[in-house]
C-alpha positions in Angstrom: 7.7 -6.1 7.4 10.2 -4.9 4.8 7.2 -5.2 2.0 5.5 -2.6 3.9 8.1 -0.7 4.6 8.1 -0.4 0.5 5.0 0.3 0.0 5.5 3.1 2.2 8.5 4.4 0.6 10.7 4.6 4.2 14.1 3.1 5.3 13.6 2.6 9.2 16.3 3.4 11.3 15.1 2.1 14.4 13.3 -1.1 13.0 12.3 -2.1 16.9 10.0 1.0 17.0 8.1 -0.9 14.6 8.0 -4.6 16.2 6.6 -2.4 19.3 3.7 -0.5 17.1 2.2 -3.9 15.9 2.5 -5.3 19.3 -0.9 -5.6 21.5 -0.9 -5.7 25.2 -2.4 -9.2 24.9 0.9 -10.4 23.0 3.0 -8.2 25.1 1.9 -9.4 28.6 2.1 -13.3 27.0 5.7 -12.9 26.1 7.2 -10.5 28.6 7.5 -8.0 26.6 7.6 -4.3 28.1 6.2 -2.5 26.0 3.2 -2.7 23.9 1.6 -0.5 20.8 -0.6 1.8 23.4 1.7 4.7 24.1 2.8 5.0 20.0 -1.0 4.9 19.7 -1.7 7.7 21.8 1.5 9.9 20.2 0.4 8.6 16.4 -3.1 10.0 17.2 -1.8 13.5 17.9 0.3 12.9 14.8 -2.3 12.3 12.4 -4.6 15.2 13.7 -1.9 17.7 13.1 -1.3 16.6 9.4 -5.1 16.2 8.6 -5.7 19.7 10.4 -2.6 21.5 8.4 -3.8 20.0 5.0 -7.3 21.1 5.8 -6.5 24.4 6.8 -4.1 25.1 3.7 -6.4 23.6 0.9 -10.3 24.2 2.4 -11.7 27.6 3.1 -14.0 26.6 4.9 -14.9 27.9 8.8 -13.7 26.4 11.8 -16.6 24.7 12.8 -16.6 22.9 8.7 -13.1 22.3 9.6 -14.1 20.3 12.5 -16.7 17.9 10.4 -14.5 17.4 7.9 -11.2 16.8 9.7 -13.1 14.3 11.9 -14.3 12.4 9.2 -10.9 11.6 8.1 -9.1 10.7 11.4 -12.3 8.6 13.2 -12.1 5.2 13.9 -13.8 4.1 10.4 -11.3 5.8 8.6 -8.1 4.6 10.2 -9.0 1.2 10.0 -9.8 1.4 6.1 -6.4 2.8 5.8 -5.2 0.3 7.8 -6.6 -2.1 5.7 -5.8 -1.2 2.2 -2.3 -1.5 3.6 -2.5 -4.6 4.9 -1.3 -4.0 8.1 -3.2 -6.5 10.1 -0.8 -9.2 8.6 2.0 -8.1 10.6 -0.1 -7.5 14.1 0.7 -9.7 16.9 -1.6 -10.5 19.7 -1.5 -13.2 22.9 -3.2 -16.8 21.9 -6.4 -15.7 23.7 -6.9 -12.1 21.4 -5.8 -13.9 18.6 -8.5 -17.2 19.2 -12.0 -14.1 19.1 -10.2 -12.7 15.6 -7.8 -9.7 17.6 -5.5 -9.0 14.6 -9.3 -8.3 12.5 -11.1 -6.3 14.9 -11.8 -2.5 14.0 -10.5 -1.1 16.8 -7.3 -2.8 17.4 -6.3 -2.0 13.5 -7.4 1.3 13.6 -5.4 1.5 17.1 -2.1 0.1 14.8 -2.2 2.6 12.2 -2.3 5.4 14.7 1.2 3.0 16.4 2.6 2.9 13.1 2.4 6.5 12.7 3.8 7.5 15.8 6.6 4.5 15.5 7.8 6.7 11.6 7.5 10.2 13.7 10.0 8.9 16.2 12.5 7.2 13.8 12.6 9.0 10.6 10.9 12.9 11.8 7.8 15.1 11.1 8.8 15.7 7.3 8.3 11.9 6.4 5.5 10.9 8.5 3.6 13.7 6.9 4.9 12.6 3.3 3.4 9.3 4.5 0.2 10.5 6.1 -0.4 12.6 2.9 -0.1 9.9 0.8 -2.5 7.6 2.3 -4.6 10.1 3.5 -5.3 12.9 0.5 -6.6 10.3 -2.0 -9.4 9.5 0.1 -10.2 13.7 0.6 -10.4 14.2 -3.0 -12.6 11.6 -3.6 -15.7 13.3 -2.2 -17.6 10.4 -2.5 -16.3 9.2 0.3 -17.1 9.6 4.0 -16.1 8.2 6.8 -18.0 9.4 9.4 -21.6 11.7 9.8 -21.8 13.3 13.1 -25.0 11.8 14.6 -25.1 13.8 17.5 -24.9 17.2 16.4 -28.1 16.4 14.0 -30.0 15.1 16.6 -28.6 18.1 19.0 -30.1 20.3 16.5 -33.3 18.7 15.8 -34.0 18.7 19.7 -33.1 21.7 20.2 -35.6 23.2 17.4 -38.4 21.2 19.6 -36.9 22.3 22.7 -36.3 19.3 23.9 -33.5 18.1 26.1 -30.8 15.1 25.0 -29.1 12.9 27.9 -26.5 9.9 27.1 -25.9 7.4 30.0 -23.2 4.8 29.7 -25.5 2.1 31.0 -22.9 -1.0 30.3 -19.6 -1.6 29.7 -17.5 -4.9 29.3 -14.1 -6.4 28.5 -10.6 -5.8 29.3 -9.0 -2.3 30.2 -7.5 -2.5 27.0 -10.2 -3.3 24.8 -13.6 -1.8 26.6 -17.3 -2.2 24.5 -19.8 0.3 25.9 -23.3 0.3 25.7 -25.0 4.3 25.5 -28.6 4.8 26.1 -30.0 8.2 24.7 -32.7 9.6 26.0 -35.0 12.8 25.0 -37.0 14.1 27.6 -36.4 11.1 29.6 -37.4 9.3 26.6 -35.6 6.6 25.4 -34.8 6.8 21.7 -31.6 4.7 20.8 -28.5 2.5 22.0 -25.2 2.3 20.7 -22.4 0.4 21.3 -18.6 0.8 20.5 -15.4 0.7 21.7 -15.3 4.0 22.9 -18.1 6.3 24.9 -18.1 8.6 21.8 -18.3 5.5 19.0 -21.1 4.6 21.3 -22.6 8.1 21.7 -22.9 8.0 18.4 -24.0 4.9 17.2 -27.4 5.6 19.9 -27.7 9.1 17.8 -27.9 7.1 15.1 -30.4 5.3 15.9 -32.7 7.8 17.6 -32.2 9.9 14.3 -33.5 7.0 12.3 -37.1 7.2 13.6 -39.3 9.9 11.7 -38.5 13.4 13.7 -42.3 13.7 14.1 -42.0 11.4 16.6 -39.8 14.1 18.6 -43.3 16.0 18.3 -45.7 13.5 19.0 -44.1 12.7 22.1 -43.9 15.9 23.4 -47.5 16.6 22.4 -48.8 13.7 24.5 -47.4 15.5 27.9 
């Protein structure tokens, strides 16, 4: 881990913070361990919203609601786990025999969850200052680079072009599967009882809008057609 720890320009204090954030619950559980990435997860993810936000706010003038878009195209789940990639961090994940036979260290979610652990794991040890140095560092190139994005939000644009037909929009969870941990649901959207798309993910709102996708894909005349025939 010390190459990493290079590349990010730190010198840990508390180097077992780190063993935990690249520890799964799978790998955890299988070696007795008593603590796993998930609660550095959940601090990392407050983390990285409040450096995206603050960067946001002091270089974009843009409204709230712009704000919103565009900070949640930087801290979604396609985004972490590109920055988790270009880092390489899924070399130094460890999950049980069973995560690691289905590909656990690769999958999306799991990486994206490790960046968020890694993040919380420098808050802890070295202090806001240099986990926002860090987050900055990895983060900003990608903002600048306006080619770039991460992540459309589906179902505000299919919110919008129901609403302009006066139409009403349901999601229903209609599956889910897999271990507490590591949940895949299955979203059904519906317009006017219609059905229109699925989506799956690893999360209701991944899912949510992976089904908005989809619905938004067919010609929005179809919207009107249907609504005509009733």
């Amino acid at each position: 881990m010390e190459t990493l720890f290079k590349k990010l320009k730190i010198t840990p204090k508390n180097k077992g913070l780190y063993e935990t954030a690249f520890s799964h619950s799978s790998y955890a559980n299988e070696h007795k361990k008593k603590k796993d990435y998930e609660r550095l997860e959940f601090l990392g993810d407050a983390v990285v919203d409040l450096v995206v936000s603050d960067y946001l706010y002091s270089h974009n003038l843009h409204d709230e609601g712009e704000l919103t878009k565009t900070r949640a195209s930087y801290v979604c789940e396609n985004a972490l786990y590109v920055y988790a990639t270009d880092l390489g961090l899924q070399e130094y994940i460890r999950v049980g025999h069973g995560e690691e036979s289905h590909g656990g260290q690769y999958k999306k979610a799991i990486v994206a969850d490790i960046f968020e652990a890694m993040t919380g794991a420098i808050y802890l040890d070295l202090g806001y200052a240099t986990v926002r140095r860090v987050l900055l560092s990895i983060i900003v190139p990608y903002i600048e680079d306006q080619n770039i994005c991460f992540f459309l939000d589906y179902k505000s644009a299919l919110q919008e072009a129901v609403q302009t037909m006066s139409q009403s929009l349901k999601y229903q969870v209609v599956h889910e599967s897999g271990p507490s941990h590591h949940k895949t649901f299955q979203v059904e959207v519906r317009v006017d009882g219609i059905l229109y798309g699925t989506g799956i993910g690893s999360s209701k709102k991944e899912a949510e809008q992976n089904a908005a996708k989809e619905a938004l894909s067919k010609n929005p005349s179809v919207f009107i057609e249907e609504k005509e025939k009733e």
